[in-house]
C-alpha positions in Angstrom: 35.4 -15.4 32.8 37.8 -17.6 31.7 39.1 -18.7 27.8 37.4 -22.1 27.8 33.9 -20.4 28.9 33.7 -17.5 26.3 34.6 -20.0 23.7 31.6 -22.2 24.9 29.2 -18.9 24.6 30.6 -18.0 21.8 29.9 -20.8 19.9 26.4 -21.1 21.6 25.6 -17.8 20.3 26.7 -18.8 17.2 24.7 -22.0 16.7 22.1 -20.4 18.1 21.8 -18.1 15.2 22.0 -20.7 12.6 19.3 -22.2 14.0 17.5 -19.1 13.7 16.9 -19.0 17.8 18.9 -15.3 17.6 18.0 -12.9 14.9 18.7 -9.2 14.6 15.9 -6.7 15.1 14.0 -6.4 12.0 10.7 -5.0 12.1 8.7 -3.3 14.2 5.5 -4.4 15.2 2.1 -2.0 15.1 -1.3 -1.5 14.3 -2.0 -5.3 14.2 0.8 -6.6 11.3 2.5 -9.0 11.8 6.3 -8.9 12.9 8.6 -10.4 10.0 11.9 -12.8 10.5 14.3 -14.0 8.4 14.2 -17.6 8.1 18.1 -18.2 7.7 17.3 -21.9 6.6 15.7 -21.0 3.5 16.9 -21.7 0.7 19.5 -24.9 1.2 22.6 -24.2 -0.8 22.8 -23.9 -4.5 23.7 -27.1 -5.9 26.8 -28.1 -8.2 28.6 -24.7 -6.9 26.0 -22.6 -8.3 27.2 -19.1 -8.4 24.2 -16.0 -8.9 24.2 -13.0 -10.3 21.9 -10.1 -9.7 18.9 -11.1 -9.1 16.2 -9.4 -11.7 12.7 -10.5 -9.6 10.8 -13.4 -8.3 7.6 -14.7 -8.5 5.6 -17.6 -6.3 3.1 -20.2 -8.2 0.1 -21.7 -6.5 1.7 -24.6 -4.7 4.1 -21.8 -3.7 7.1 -22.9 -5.6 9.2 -19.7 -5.7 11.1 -18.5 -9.2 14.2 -16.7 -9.0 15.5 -15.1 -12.2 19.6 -14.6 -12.4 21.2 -12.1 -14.5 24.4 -14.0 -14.7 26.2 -10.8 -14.4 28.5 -12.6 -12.0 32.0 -10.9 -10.6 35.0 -11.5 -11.8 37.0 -14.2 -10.7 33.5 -16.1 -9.3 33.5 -18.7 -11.5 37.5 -20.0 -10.8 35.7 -21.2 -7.6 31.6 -22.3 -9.1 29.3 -22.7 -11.8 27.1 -20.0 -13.2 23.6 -20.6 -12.1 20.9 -21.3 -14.8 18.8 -18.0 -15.9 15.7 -19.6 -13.9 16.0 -21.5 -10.5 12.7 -23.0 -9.2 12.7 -24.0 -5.0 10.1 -26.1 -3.7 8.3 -24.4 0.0 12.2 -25.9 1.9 14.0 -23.9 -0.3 15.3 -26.8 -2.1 16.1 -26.4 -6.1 13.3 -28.3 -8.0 13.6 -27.0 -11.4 16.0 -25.1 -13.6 16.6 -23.6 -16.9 17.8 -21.6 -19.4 17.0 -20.1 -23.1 19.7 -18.0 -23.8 18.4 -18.0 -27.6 15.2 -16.0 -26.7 15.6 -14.8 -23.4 17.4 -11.3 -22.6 20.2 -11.3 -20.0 18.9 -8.2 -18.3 15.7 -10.3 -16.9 13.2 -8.3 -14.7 10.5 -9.6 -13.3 8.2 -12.7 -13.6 4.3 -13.6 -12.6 3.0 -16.9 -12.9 -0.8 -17.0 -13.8 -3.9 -18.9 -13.0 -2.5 -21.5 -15.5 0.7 -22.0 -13.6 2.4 -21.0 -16.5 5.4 -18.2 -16.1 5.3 -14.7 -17.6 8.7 -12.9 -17.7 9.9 -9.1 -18.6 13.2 -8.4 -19.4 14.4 -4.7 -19.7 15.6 -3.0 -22.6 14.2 -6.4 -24.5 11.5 -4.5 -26.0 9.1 -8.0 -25.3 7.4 -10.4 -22.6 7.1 -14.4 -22.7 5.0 -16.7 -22.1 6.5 -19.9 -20.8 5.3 -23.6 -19.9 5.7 -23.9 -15.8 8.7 -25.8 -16.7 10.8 -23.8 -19.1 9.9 -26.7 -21.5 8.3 -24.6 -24.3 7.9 -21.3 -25.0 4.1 -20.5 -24.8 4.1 -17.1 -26.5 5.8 -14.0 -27.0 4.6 -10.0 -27.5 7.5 -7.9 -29.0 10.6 -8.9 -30.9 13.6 -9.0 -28.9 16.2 -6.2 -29.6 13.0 -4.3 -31.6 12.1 -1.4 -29.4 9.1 1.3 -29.4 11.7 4.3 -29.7 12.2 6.5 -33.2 15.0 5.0 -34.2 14.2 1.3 -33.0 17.3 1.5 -30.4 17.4 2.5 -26.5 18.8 5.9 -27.5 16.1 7.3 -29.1 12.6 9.1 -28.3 10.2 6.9 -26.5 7.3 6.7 -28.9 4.6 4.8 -26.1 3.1 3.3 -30.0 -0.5 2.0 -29.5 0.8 -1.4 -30.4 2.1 -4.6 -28.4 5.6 -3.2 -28.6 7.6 -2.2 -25.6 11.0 -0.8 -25.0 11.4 -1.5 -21.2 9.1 -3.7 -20.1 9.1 -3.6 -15.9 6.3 -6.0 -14.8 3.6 -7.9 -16.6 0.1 -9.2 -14.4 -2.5 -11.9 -16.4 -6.0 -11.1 -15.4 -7.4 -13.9 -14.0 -10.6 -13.3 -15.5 -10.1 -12.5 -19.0 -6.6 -13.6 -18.9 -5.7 -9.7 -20.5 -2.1 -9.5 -20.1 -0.8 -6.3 -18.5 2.5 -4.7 -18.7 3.9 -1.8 -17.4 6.5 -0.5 -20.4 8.7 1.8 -18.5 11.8 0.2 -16.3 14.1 3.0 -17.2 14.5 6.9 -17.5 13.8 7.9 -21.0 11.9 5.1 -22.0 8.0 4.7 -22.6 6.2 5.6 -19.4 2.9 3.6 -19.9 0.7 0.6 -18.9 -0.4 -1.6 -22.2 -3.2 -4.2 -22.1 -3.0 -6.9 -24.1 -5.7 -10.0 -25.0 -4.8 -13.8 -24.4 -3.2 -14.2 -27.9 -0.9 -11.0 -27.9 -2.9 -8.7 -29.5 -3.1 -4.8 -28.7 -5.9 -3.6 -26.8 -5.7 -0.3 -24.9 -2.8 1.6 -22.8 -2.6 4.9 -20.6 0.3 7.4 -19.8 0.4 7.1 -15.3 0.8 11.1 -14.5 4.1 12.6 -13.6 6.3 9.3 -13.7 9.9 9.0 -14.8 10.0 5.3 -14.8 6.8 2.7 -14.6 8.9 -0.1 -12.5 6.3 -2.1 -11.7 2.2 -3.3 -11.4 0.0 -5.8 -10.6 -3.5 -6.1 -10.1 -5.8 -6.9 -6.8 -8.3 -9.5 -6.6 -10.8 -6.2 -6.5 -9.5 -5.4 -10.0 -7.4 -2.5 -9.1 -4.2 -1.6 -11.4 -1.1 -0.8 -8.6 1.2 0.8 -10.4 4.5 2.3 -8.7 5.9 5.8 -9.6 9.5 4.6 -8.0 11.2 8.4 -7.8 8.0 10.2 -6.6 7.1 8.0 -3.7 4.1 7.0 -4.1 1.8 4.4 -5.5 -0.7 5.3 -8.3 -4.4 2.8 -8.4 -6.2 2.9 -11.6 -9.0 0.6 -12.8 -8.3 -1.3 -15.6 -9.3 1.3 -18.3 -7.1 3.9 -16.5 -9.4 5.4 -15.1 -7.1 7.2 -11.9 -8.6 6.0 -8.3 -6.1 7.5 -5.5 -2.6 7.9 -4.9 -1.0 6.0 -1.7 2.2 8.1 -0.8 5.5 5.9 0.5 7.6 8.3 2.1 11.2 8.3 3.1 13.4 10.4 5.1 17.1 9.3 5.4 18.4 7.9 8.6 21.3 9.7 8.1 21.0 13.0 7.5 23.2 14.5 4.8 25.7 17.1 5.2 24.3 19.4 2.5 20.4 19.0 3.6 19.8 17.5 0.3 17.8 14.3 -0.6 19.5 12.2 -2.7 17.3 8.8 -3.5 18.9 5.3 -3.7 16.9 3.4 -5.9 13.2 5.4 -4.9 10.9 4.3 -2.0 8.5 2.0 -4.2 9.7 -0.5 -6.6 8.1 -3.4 -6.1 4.7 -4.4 -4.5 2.4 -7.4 -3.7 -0.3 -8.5 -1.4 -1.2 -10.5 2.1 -3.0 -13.6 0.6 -5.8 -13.1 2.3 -9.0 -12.3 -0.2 -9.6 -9.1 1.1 -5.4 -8.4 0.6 -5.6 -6.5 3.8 -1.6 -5.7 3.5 0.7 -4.4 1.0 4.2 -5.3 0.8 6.6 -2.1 -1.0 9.9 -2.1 -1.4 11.5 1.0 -0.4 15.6 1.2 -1.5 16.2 4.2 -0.3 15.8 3.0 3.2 16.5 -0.9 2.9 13.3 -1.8 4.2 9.8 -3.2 3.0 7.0 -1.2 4.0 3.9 -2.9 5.3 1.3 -0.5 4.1 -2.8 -1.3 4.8 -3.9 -1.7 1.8 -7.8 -0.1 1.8 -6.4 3.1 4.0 -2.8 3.4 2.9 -1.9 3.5 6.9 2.1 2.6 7.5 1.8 -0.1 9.6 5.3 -1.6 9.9 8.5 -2.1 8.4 11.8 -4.7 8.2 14.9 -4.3 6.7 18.0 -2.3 6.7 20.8 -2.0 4.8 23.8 -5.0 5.4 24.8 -8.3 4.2 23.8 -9.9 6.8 20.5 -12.1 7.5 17.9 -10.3 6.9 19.6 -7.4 5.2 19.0 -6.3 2.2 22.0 -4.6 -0.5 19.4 -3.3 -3.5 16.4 -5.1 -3.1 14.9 -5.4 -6.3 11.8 -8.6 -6.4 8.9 -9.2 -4.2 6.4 -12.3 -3.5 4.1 -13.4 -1.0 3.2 -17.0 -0.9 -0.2 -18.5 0.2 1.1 -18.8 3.8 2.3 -14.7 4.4 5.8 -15.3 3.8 7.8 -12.8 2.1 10.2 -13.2 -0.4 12.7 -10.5 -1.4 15.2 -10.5 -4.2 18.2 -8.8 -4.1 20.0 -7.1 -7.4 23.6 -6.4 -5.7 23.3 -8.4 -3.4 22.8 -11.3 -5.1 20.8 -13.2 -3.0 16.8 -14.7 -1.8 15.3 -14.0 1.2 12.1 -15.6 2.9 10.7 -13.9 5.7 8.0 -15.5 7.8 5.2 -13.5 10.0 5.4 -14.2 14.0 2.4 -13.7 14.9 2.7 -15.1 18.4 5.6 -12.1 18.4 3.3 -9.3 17.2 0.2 -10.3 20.1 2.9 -10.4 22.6 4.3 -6.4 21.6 1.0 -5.5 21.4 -0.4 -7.1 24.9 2.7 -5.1 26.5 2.4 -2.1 25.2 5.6 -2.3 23.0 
């Protein structure tokens, strides 16, 4: 072969995978899910030189508008060549930017997760704030917030003391927060790190303190949200496995996520990388026939059934390439199936779209 023809396929190959014609095995297809690719178009660059930081969490609204929320922890040296990014960055379905902001008086640094409710407006949770807010869709107002920041549940009001889980709207690190869509009862799961509060609190509409419950044998609550059956998901992130309660507490079942390294280590001994379940969500279908988990210790989101816990597929692995995840961290599905994945170290958003047409053709051949 000569020079002048492997630089021409060369350079096919590599259009061909900015086109998004060539992608790298991610997923394997069975028990009728769907297969999952990256779509490497999405999102178009940052504007203005935009530089991100870790990436907290993500959350999609109803015209599936997708929120990303940046730490700002950038590395050194980034900004001699960018801008830092605005604390919230709104795309549009083409993964353009839409909407930005920023309230660096109220909101804490160390942002974790978000959830827009049936209101469109956006709830976030930032850990060790010891509080949630309430925003207008637009970052224009702030609607309302539970908690004081820097005023935390333990003894001595600081992160280094004894979680007290208080019967009172007052957290010390608040993972995830879900708004009933009936009663709009605001639930937050009070427990990002180890050695904090390890609880779920309900709160009403206005803020005010209704109920909470201790989830058995968990070091760190990292996340919930609620089904359109009315199921609590809450994830136990070191013990693998998801725990479903009602929403009094009231324990349903357990759905296990386990992990086994690829790798095996030298010593025989497991040593996690972040636990197998730290963030969930749901197929949009009404019945929410799948269930999205993030598993870091393997790189990969688990696609789980969601009525029989049944592992039904995965993608993922560990990289910096497309479709590659380095700590992912956030998880949303939009109203179409696609899956968006946040990444802490790695800094970046992912949307992955189900091929179907993919999946009926592995299944019709056996693969």
């Amino acid at each position: 072969m000569t020079t002048s023809t492997l630089f021409r396929a060369g350079t096919c190959a590599v259009l061909a995978v900015a086109a998004g014609i060539l992608l790298p095995p991610s997923s394997r297809a069975q028990g009728g899910a769907p297969k999952y690719e990256a779509d490497l178009a999405w999102p178009k660059p940052l504007p203005d030189r935009w530089v991100l930081g870790g990436l907290g969490g993500l959350c999609v609204d109803a015209q599936d508008h997708v929120f990303i929320l940046n730490r700002q922890d950038v590395v050194e040296g980034d900004l001699n060549g960018g801008k830092l990014a605005p604390m919230i960055i709104e795309f549009d379905p083409a993964g353009n930017v839409v909407n930005s902001w920023k309230d660096t008086t109220r909101l804490d640094p160390r942002l974790h997760s978000c959830h827009v409710d049936k209101d469109n407006n956006v709830w976030i949770a930032s850990a060790p704030s010891g509080m949630v807010q309430k925003y207008a869709h637009d970052g224009s107002k702030l609607l309302l917030q539970i908690g004081k920041k820097g005023v935390l549940d333990p003894s001595d009001g600081t992160a280094k003391g004894k979680p007290l889980n208080s019967n009172a709207a007052q957290f010390f690190m608040p993972s995830s927060i879900f708004v009933d869509r009936q009663n709009g009862d605001v639930y937050v799961s009070d427990g990002e790190g180890a050695g904090s509060n390890r609880r779920v609190a309900v709160m009403d509409r206005t803020g005010k303190f209704l109920r909470q419950w201790l989830p058995e044998d968990m070091e760190t609550v990292h996340c919930l949200t609620i089904a359109n059956d009315g199921q609590v998901y809450v994830c136990n992130r070191t013990r693998s496995r998801i725990q479903i309660y009602d929403k009094t507490g009231k324990f349903k079942k357990n759905i296990e996520v386990p992990w086994t390294p690829i790798t095996p280590p030298p010593d025989g001994k497991l040593t996690q990388s972040g636990g197998s379940v730290v963030a969930i969500d749901f197929s949009p279908d009404a019945n929410q026939r799948l269930m999205f988990v993030i598993n870091q210790n393997n790189a990969q989101v688990e696609v789980i059934e969601r009525e029989t816990g049944k592992h039904l597929s995965s993608f993922g692995r560990p990289g910096s390439f497309p479709g590659q995840f380095n700590q992912a961290h956030g998880i949303a599905v939009d109203s179409k199936g696609n899956v968006y994945i946040a990444e802490n170290r790695g800094r970046r958003v992912h949307k992955f779209s189900p091929n179907t047409a993919s999946s009926q053709r592995s299944r019709a051949s056996g693969g």
